[in-house]
Backbone bond lengths (Angstrom), bond angles and torsions (degrees), N, CA, C in turn:
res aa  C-N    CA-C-N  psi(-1)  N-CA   C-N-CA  omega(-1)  CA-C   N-CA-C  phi
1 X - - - 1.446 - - 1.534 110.81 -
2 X 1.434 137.07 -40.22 1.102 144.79 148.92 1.187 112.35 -32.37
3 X 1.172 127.25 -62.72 1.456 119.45 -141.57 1.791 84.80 -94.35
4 X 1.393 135.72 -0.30 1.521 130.84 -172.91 1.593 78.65 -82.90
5 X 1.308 122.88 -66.12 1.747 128.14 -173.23 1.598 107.48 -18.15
6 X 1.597 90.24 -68.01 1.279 98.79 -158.03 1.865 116.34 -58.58
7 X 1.408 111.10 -38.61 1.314 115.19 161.56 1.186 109.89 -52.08
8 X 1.291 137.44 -82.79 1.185 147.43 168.37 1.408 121.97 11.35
9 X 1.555 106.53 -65.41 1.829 112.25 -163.95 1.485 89.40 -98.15
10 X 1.212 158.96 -25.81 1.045 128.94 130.81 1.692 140.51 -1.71
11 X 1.390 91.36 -79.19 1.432 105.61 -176.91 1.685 101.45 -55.98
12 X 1.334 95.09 -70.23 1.778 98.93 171.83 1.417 135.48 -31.75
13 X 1.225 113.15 -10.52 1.626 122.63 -162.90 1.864 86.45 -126.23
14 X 1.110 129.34 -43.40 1.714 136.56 151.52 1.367 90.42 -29.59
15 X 1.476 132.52 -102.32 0.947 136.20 -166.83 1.532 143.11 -30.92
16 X 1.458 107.59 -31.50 1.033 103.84 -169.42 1.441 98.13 -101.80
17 X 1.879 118.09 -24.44 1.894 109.95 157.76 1.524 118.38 -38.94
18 X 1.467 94.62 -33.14 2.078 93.51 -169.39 1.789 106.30 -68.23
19 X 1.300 97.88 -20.22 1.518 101.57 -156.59 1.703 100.57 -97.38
20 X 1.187 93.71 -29.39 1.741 94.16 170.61 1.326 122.38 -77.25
21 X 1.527 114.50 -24.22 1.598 145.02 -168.66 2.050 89.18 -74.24
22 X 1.393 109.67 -48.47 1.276 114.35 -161.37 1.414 106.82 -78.29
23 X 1.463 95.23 -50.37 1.865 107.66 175.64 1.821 109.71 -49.93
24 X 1.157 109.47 -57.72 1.613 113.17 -179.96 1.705 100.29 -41.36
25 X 1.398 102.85 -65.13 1.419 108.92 -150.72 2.039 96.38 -62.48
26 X 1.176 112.10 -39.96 1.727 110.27 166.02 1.643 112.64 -42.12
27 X 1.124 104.46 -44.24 1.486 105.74 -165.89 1.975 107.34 -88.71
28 X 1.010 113.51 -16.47 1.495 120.88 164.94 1.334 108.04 -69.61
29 X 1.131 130.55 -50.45 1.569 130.03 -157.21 1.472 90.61 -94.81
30 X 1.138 127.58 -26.11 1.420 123.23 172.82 1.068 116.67 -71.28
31 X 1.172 119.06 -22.41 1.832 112.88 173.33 1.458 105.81 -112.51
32 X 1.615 132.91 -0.65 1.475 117.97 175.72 1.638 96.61 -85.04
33 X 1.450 127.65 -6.28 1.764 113.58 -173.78 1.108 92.86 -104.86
34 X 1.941 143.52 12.99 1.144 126.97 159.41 1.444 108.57 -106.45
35 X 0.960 134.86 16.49 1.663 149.73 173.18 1.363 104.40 -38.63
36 X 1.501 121.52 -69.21 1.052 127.49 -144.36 1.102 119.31 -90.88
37 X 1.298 106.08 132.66 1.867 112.19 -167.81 1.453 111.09 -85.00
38 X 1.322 132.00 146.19 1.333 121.32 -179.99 1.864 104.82 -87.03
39 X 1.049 113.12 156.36 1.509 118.93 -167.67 2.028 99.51 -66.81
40 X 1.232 92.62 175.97 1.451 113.49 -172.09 2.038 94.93 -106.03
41 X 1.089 105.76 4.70 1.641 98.42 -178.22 1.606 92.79 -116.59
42 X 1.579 124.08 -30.41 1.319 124.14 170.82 1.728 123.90 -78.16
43 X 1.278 103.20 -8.70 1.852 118.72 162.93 1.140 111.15 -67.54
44 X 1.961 101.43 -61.24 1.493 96.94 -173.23 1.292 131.19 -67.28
45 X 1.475 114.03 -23.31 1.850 125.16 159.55 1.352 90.11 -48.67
46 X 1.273 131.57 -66.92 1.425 131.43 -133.49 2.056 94.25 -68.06
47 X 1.501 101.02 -33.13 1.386 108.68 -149.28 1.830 95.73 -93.99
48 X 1.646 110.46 -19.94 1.633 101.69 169.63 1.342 129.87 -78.47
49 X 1.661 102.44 -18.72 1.343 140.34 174.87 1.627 109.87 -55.96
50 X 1.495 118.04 -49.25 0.832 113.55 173.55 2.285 131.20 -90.88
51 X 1.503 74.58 -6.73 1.630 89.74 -169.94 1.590 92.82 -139.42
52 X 1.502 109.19 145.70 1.906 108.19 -172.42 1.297 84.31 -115.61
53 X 1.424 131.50 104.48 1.162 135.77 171.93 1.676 108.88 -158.20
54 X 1.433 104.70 -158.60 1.217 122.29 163.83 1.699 133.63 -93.29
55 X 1.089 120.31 106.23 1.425 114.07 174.04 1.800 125.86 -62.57
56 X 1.698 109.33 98.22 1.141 116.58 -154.46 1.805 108.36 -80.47
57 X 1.436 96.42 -27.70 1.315 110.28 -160.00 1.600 109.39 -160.03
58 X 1.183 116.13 162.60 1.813 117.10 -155.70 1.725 89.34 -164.57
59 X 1.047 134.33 102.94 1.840 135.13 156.23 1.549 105.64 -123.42
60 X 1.526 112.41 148.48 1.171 118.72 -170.45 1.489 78.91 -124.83
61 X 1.888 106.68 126.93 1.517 118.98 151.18 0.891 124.49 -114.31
62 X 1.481 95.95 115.44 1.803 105.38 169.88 1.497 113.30 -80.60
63 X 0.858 123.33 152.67 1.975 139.03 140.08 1.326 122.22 -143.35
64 X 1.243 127.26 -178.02 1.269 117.90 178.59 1.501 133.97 -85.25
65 X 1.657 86.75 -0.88 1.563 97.04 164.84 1.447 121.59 -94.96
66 X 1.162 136.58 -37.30 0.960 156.20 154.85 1.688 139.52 -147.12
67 X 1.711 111.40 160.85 1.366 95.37 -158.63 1.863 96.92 -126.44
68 X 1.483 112.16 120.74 1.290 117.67 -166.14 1.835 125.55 -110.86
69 X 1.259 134.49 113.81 1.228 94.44 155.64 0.999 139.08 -76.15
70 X 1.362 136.70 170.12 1.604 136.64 172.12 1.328 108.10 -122.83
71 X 0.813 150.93 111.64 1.719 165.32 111.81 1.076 110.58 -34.26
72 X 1.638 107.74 124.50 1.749 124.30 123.64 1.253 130.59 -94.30
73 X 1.385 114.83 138.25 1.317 128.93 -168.06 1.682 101.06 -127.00
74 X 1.322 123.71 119.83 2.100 129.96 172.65 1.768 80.73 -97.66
75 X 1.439 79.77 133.20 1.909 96.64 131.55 1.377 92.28 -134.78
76 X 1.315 87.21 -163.85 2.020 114.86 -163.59 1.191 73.30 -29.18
77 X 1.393 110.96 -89.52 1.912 143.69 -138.56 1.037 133.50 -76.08
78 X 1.504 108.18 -26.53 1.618 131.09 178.57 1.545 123.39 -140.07
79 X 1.117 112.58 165.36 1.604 133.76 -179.44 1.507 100.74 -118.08
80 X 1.613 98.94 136.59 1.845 116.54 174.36 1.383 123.15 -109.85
81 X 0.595 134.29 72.44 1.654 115.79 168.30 1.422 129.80 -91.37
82 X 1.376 77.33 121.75 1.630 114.54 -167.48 1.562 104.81 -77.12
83 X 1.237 115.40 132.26 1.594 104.47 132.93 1.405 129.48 -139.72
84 X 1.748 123.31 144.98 1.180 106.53 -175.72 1.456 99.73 -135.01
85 X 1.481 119.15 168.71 1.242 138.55 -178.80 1.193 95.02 -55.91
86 X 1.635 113.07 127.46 1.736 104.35 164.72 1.480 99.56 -99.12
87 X 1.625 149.80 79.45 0.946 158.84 156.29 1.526 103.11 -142.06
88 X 1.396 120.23 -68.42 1.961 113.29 176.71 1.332 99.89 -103.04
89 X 1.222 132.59 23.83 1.793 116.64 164.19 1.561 114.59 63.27
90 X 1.736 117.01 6.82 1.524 116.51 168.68 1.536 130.21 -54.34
91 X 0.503 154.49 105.41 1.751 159.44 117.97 1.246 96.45 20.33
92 X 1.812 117.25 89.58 1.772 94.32 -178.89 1.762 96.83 -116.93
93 X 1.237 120.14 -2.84 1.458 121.42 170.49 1.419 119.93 -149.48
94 X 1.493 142.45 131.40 0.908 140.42 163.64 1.898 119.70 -119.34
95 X 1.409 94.53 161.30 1.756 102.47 -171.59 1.110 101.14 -177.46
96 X 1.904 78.03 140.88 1.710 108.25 -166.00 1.373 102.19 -139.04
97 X 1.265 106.81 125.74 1.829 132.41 164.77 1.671 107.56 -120.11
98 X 1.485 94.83 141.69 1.569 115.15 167.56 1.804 99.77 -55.27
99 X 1.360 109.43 144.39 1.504 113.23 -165.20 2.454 85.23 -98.41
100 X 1.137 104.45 135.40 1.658 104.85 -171.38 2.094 82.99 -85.12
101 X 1.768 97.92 -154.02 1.013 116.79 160.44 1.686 133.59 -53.30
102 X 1.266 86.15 -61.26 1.908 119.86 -173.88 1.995 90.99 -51.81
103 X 1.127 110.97 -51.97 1.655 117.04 -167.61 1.913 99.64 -58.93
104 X 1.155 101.72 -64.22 1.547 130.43 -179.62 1.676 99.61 -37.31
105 X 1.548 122.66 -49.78 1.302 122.60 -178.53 1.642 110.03 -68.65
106 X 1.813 110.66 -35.18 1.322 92.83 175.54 1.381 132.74 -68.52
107 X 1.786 97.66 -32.78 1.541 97.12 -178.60 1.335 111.61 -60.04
108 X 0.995 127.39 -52.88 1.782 131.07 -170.08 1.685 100.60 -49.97
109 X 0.879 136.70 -30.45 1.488 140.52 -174.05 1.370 93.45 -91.37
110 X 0.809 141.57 -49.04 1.546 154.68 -163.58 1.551 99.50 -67.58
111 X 0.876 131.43 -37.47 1.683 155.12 -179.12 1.413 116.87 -98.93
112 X 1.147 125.96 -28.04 1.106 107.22 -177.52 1.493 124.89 -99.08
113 X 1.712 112.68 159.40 1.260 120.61 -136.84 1.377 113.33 -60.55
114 X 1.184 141.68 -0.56 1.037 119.67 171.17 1.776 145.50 -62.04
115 X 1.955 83.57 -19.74 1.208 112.73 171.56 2.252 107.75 -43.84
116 X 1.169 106.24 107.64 1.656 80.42 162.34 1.223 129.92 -142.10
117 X 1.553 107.45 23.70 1.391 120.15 -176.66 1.348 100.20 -112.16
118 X 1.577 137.25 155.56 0.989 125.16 172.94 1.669 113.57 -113.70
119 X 1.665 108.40 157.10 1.495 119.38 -177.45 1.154 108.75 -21.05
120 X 1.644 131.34 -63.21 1.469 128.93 176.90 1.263 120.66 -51.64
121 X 1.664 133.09 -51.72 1.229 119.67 166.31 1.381 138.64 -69.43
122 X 1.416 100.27 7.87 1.681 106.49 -177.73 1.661 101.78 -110.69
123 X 1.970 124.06 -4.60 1.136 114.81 -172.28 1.724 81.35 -109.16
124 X 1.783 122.35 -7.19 1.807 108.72 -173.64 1.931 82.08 -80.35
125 X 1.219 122.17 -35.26 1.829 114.83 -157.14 1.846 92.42 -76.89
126 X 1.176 127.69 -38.12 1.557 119.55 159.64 1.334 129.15 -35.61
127 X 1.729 89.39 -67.88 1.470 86.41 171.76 1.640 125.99 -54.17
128 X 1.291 141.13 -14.80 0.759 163.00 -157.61 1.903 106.70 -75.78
129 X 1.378 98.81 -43.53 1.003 124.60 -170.19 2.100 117.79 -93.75
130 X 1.330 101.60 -38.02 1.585 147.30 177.64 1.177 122.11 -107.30
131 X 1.274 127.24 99.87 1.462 100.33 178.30 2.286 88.57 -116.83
132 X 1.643 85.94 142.12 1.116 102.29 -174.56 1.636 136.09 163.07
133 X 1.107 167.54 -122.28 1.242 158.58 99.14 1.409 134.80 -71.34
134 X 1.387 100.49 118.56 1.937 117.91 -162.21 1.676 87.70 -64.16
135 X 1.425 119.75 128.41 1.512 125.10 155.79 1.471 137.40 -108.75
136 X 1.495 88.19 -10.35 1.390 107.90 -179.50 1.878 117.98 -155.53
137 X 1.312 114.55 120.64 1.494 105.87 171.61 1.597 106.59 -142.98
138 X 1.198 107.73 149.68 1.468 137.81 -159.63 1.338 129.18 -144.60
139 X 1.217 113.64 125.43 1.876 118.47 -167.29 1.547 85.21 -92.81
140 X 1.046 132.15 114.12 1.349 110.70 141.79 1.629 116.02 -148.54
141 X 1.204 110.64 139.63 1.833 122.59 -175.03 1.593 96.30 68.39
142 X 1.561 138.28 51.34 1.107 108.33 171.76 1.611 134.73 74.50
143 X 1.876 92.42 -5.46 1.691 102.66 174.39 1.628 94.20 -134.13
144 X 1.320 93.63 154.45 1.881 103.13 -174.77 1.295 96.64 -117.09
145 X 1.910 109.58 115.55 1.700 108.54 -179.33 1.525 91.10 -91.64
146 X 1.366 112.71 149.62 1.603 128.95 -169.87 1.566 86.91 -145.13
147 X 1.069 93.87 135.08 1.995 112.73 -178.72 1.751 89.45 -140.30
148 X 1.402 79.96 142.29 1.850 114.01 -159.40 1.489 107.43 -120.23
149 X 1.022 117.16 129.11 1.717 97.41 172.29 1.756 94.13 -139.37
150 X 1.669 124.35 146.77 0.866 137.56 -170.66 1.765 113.53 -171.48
151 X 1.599 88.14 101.03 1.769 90.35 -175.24 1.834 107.50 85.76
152 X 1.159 99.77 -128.51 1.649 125.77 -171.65 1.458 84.79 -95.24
153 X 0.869 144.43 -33.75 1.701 129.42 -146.01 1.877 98.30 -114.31
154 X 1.504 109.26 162.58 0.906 116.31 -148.51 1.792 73.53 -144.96
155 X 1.561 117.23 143.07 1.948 115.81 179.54 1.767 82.54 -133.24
156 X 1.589 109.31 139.92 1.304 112.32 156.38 1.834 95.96 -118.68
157 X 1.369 99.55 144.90 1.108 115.71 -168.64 1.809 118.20 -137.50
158 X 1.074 111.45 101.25 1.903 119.26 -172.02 1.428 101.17 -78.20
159 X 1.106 147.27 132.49 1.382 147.70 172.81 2.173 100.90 -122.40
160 X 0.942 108.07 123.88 1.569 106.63 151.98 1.129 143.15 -62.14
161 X 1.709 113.63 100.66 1.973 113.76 -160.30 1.730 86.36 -55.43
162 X 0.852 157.22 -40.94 1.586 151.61 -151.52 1.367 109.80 -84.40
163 X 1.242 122.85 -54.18 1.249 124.48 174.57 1.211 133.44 -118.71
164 X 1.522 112.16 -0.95 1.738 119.07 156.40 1.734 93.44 74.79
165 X 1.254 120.44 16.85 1.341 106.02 157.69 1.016 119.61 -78.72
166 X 1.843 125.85 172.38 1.593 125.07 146.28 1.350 126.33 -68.87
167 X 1.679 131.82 119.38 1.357 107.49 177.30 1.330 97.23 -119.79
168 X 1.070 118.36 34.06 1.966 120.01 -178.65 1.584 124.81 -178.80
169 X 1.136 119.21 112.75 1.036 112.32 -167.06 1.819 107.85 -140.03
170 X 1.453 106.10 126.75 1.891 106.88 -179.00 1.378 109.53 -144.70
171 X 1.260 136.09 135.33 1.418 166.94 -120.09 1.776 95.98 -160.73
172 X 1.472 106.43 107.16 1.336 120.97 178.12 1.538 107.36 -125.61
173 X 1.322 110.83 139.05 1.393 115.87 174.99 1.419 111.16 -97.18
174 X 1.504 113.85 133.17 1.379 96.84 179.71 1.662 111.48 -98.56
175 X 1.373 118.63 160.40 1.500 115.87 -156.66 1.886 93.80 -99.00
């Protein structure tokens, strides 16, 4: 009867390393093929695709539960907000409000010609400044806010739609 024991918790304590050995390694490869974030230029296809407007705004939220973009989209009349999975690029919420006055004043500013750099070259002249992952970019008044995050630190970065300079730049630590 001893010597059944002694085999016994052996084997048993063998066994259940293999099974934890297997379980770990399932759950590693299961989360290194969800890694990858889909781009912020493949949202906004995804996000004009679904709405014929203007892309007002683009933020990527992470947490540890999940990681989302959120989109705004103007036409004439209304405001969209989008959100989609930033892992498969799904469409997992949409919303629509009548656009008032106050909205109507941004788009027209938001649009008009002075703008002449585009979203990509005002988040390549950021990076420039930041190096890290774009989470957030924004037309607004003629300046494009671009938020950076890299590590512990967090870069806000103002670029000029007119002249693609920097006119603002802040470096936050997160606690």
């Amino acid at each position: 009867m001893n010597m059944k024991k002694m085999i016994l918790i052996p084997a048993l304590v063998g066994a259940l390393g293999v099974g934890a050995v297997i379980g770990s390694t399932t759950l590693l490869t299961g989360n290194a093929q969800e890694k990858k974030i889909v781009t912020m230029q493949e949202i906004e296809k995804k996000a004009l695709a679904v709405v014929n407007g203007t892309v007002a705004d683009i933020e990527l939220d992470q947490n540890r539960y999940r990681s989302v973009y959120e989109v705004e989209v103007h036409t004439d009349t209304e405001e969209y907000d989008l959100k989609f999975d930033a892992y498969t690029g799904k469409l997992l919420k949409q919303k629509k409000e009548r656009r008032d006055d106050d909205d109507l004043d941004v788009h027209v500013t938001a649009a008009t010609p002075t703008t002449k750099i585009t979203k990509e070259q005002a988040i390549e002249k950021a990076l420039t400044k930041a190096n890290g992952t774009v989470t957030k970019i924004k037309l607004d008044d003629g300046i494009y806010e671009i938020e950076i995050k890299k590590g512990q630190y967090e870069y806000e970065v103002d670029v000029d739609a007119s002249t693609g300079e920097i006119v603002s730049f802040e470096q936050d630590k997160e606690d």
